[in-house]
Structure formats: C-alpha cells, structure tokens
N, C-alpha and C positions, 0 to 999 in steps of 0.2 A: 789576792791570789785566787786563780779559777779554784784550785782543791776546797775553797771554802763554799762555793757556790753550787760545781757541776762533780758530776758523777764523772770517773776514769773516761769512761766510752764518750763523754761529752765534751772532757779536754779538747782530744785534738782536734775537732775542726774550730775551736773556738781559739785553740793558743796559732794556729797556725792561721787564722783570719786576723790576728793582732798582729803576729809577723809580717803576716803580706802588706799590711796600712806602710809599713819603712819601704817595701819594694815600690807598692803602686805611687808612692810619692815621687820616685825616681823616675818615674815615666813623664810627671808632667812639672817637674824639678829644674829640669835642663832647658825645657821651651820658655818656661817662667823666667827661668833666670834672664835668658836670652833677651825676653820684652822688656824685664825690671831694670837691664842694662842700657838701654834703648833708651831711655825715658830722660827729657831733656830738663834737667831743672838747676839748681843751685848743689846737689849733691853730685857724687861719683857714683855711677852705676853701682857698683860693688854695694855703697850705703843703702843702696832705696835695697835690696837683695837684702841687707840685714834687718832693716827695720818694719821692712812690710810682712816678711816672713818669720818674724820673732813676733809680732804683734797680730799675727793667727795663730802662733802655740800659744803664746800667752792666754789669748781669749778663749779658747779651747780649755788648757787647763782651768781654769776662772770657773768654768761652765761646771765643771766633771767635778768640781768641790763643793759646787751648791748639789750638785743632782745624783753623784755614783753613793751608790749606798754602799756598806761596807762588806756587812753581812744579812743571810737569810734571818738570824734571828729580830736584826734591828731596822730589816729593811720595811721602809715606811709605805709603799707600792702594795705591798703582800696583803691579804687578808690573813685571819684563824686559819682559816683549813689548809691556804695554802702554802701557808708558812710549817705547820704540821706535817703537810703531806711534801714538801721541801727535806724539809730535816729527818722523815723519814729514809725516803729515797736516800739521804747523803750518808748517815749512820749506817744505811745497809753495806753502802760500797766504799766505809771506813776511810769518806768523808775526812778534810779537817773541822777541827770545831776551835774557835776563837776563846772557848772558854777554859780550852789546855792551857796548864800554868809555863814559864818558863822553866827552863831545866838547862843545869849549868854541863849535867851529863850530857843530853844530848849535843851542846855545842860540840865537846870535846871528841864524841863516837863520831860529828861529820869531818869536823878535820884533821881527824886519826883516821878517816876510809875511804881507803885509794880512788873506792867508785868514782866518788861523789867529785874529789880531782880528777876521774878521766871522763864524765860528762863533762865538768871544765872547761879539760883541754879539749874535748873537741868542737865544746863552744867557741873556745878561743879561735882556734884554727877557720871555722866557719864563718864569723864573725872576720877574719882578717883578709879572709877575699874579697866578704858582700863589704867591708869599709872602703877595700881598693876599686870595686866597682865603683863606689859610690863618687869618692873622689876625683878619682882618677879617670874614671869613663869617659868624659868630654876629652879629656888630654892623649889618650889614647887613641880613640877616634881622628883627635885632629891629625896625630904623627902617621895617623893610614893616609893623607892626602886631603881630608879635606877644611876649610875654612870654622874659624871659629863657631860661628853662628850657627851653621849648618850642623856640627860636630856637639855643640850643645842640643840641637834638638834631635838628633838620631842617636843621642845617649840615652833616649826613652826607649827606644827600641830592647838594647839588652835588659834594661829594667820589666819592661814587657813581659819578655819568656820570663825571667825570676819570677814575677807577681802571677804567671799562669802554674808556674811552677808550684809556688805558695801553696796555692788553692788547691794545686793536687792531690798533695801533703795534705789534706782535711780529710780525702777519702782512703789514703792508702793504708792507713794504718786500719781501717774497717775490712778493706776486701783481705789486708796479712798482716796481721797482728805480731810481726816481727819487727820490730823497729832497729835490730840489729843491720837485718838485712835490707833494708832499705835507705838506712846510713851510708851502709859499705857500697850499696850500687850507684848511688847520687856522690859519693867522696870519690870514686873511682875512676867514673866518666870525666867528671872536673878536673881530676889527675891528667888525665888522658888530653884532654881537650886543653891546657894550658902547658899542656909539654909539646902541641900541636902548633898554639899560637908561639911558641918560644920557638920554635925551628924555619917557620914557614915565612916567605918577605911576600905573597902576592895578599896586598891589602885586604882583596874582598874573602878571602879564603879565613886572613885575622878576624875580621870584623865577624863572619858568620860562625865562626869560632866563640869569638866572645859571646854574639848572643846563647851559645849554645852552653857554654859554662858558666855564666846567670844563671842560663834554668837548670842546671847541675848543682849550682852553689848553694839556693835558695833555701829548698827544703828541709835542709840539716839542720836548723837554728830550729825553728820550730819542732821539727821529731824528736829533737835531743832532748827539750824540753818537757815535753810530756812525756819521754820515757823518765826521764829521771826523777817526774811527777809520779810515775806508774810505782818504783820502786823505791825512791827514798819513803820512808814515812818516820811519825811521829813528827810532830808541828815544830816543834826550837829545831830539829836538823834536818827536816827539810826546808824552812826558811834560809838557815846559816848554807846550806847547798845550792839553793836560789840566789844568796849572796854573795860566793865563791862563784858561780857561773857568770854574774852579772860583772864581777871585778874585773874576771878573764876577760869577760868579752868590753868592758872600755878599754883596755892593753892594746888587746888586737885594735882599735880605731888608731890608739898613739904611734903603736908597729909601723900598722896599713897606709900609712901619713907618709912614710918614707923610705917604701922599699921600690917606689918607682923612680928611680933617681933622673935627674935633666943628663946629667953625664952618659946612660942606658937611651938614649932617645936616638932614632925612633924607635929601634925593637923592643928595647926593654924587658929582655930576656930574663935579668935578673929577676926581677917585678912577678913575670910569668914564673919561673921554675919557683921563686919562691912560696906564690899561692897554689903550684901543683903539690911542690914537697908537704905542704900545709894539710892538702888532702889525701896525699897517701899517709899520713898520720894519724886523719882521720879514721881511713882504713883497719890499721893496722889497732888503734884503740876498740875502737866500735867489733875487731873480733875478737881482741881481749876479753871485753865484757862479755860477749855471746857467748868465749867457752867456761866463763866463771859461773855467770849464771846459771847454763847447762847442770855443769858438773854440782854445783851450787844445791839446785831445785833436787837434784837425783838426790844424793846427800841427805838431804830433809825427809823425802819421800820415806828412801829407806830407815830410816829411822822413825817411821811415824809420826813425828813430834807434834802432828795434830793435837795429840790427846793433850799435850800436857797442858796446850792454850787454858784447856778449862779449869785449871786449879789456878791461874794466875787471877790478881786484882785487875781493875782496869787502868790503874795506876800503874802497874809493873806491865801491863802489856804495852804503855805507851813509851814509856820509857825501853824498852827491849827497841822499840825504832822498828827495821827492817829485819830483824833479828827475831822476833814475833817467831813462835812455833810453826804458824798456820799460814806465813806470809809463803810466797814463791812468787822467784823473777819474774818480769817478762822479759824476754830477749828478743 
C-alpha cells in the first residue's frame, strides 16, 4: 500500500500514475489486439491475443516478486540514514506502519461506517464506465460506421483523453485540495456527456462524445482513492476499506460486461444512460460526504478534542481509527 511508503501530499500523483498504467494500456490494446489477430498461424487470432498478452503480465508480475520491496523498514535498496530519515518523514504525517497488530475492532468500525461504503460506491460506479469503455469501445465505435480493424484502433483514441485525464488527477488535488469538488465536477461532465451520446444519431458528434467522457470518467478511481487514503486511518480498517473498494470495483467489471446489450445496437442508449445515471450517483455521494465532513470537522473543532489526544496511549489512538480527537476530514 502507498500509506506505508509515501506521505498524504505524495499519494496522489503516485496512486493516480498506477491508475493511468489500466488507461494507457487502452490506447495501444486495441491496435495490438488488431495485429495479434492478423497473425496467420495454426491458432485463432482471439488465442495468440490470450496467450501473448497473459505471458507479459505473467513476466511482469515474476519480476515485481523478485524486486518490489514491501516496506521502508525491510527495504533492502535503503541505506541507515535513509531508511531513518523515511520513517521519520512517515511518522510525522501518521504514516502506516506494518508493525500495527491486527484488531478485530477495527474490522468491525469499517464495515459498520457508511463512509468507507460510499467511497465504495463510488468506486464502483467509476469503475463500471472505465470497464464499459474498456470492453465495449471497439463495439461502439464499430456501430458509429466503421470497420472492425479500424474501430479497434481508434479505441486508443478515447483511451487517450482518459490516460491524459489520469495524469491530470496527479496535480489537482495539489493546486485544491478538495477532492470532493473534483469528484462532483468530473461525475457530472460524464453525466452530461453520456446523456449526450444517448440522444444524438450523428456518429461523429458520438464518437467525440465518447472521447470526451473517457477523460471525464478517468480521474475518479484514482481521487477517490487517495481521498479515502486521506481519511480512513488505523491499518486493519483502512486495509478492510481498500478491500470493500476493490470488491465493488470487480462488480462493476461483472455489471459493465452486460449492460451494452447486441438487442440496443447501434445506439445503445441503455449502455449510455446507464453509465450517466452511474455518475450522477456519483455526484450526489461525493456531496454526501463533503457536508458530513464539513459539518464533521466543525463538530470537533468546537469541541477542542485536540487536548484530549494527549492523555490517550498509542494503542488507544490507533484503535480510535478516524475517530482520533485530532484527526479532521479532508473534503
């Protein structure tokens, strides 16, 4: 997990450069596929496509078990000082630490706390466009008029905007540290834009569309994540929050699989209203949490509870989770 590695301020451009690697793939996915199918041998195109492209994650992963180190304490790269001055820095800005025990409490305070469900959901919901782009893009494309081949390689196109999108998401959360507000304005456009392609029949008007709510879609998976990095804390339930986000978000791929049905071809209206309704959902969670928060952090304030942090052990402050005297949202 980054929280073991990097400081808050460090997260986002690094969770959102791990996000954009699923986008940028998309852009040169669909050409790939296109030559993998092309290839004249004893297999069906489709096969050389499973076996060529399973046998680069495979070796990938293989690599990252000999080389990814776990943590700053154990990593074998680091020298004294700067594994020291690592564990400094992460302690200041309460950092996790690997050597937090399990707590059967903490499981129970994440999935007894609505947050931690409506980061979730709107993982889920973000996840169930970027799966339908993912799948679906070439088949979309094709029902605008053009040929298969062609249609698998200008499905890099909307993948494009998303991965420029991505990358945006690295610096936005630096220039406004609202991550509310930057949810609600990327779920909204997407809304907008896929209630657009669900009305309109002039192809090129779809198509430009769609690239446009890629780069609409994109950035939520990544900001949600490090918001909910921002504010979940204690180790067992932000883990079991990580775990609840990640569940949601394989759903939305099982969803995203079949809500562009052949019977909706070519508008596919359904397909469309249902990845808009997806993100005014978004919407409508993402200002949930902004006025709990809000009202949340006021709460705390006025009551000072600063002081009391210092009469706790460091075992009762870890367990307290987000609940911490001295803890306040970010929204």
């Amino acid at each position: 997990m980054t929280s073991f590695w990097y400081t808050k301020r460090q997260q986002a451009p690094r969770i959102a450069l791990f996000f954009s690697a699923g986008v940028f793939a998309g852009i040169w996915a669909g050409p790939l596929a296109a030559r993998l199918e092309s290839i004249n041998g004893k297999l069906m195109g489709y096969q050389y496509i499973f076996i060529i492209e399973a046998a680069m994650t495979v070796g990938v992963a293989l690599l990252m078990l000999l080389f990814l180190q776990n943590y700053p304490q154990t990593a074998r790269f680091l020298t004294e000082k700067e594994r020291e001055a690592a564990l400094r820095m992460l302690e200041a800005d309460r950092a996790l630490s690997p050597k937090a025990n399990y707590s059967t409490k903490q499981v129970l305070k994440a999935l007894s706390d609505w947050t931690v469900w409506a980061y979730a959901i709107i993982f889920w919901a973000a996840a169930t466009g970027g799966a339908t782009q993912a799948i679906f893009g070439p088949t979309l494309i094709s029902s605008m008029g053009y040929k298969a081949t062609q249609a698998q390689v200008l499905s890099a196109v909307p993948s494009a905007c998303g991965f420029v999108s991505q990358l945006l998401s690295m610096a936005l959360p630096r220039v406004y540290p609202r991550f509310s507000i930057w949810i609600m304005l990327f779920s909204g456009c997407a809304c907008v834009f896929y209630a657009i392609i669900a009305s309109v029949e002039n192809d090129r008007v779809r198509f430009a569309f769609l690239c446009l709510s890629n780069f609409a879609l994109s950035p939520n998976m990544p900001l949600v994540s490090v918001w909910m990095s921002h504010n979940v804390l204690g180790v067992t339930k932000k883990g079991v929050a990580s775990a609840c986000t990640v569940m949601l978000g394989g759903i939305a791929g099982l969803i995203g699989s079949h809500i562009y049905r052949d019977k909706d071809a070519p508008q596919f209206r359904f397909g469309h209203i249902f990845v808009s309704v997806c993100n005014a959902l978004i919407f409508l969670v993402a200002l949930a949490l902004n006025i709990y928060f809000r009202v949340e952090n006021r709460r705390r304030d006025r009551a000072n509870e600063d002081l009391d942090a210092q009469t706790l052990t460091p075992d009762q402050i870890e367990d307290l989770c987000d609940n911490r005297p001295d803890h306040r949202y970010t929204w």
